[in-house]
C-alpha positions, 0 to 999 in steps of 0.5 A: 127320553131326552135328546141333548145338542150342545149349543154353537151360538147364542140360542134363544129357544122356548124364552131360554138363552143358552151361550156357546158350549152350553147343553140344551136338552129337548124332549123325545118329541122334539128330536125333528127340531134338534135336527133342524138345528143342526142342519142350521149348524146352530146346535152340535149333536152330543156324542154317543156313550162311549162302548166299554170293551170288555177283556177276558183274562187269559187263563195261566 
């Protein structure tokens, strides 16, 4: 598994720039560090998956 943050600012991690607006992807592990970035308000967490609702049809 993944975590994904969406860059704020101009962030070098790990020898890689990424630019504003920009998805990083970290692994699993590295989920402590996602945090503290976000703490720093350097990184956006991503939304969660949007819940599908499901409908029932009504009987006629």
């Amino acid at each position: 598994m993944t975590t994904s943050v969406k860059a704020r600012v101009q962030l070098t991690l790990d020898g890689q720039t990424y630019e504003p607006g920009e998805w990083i992807t970290l692994p699993d592990d590295q989920r402590p560090r996602a945090q503290e970035l976000m703490a720093y308000g350097l990184v956006d967490e991503a939304p969660a998956a949007p819940v599908k609702v499901s409908r029932r049809r009504k009987a006629s």
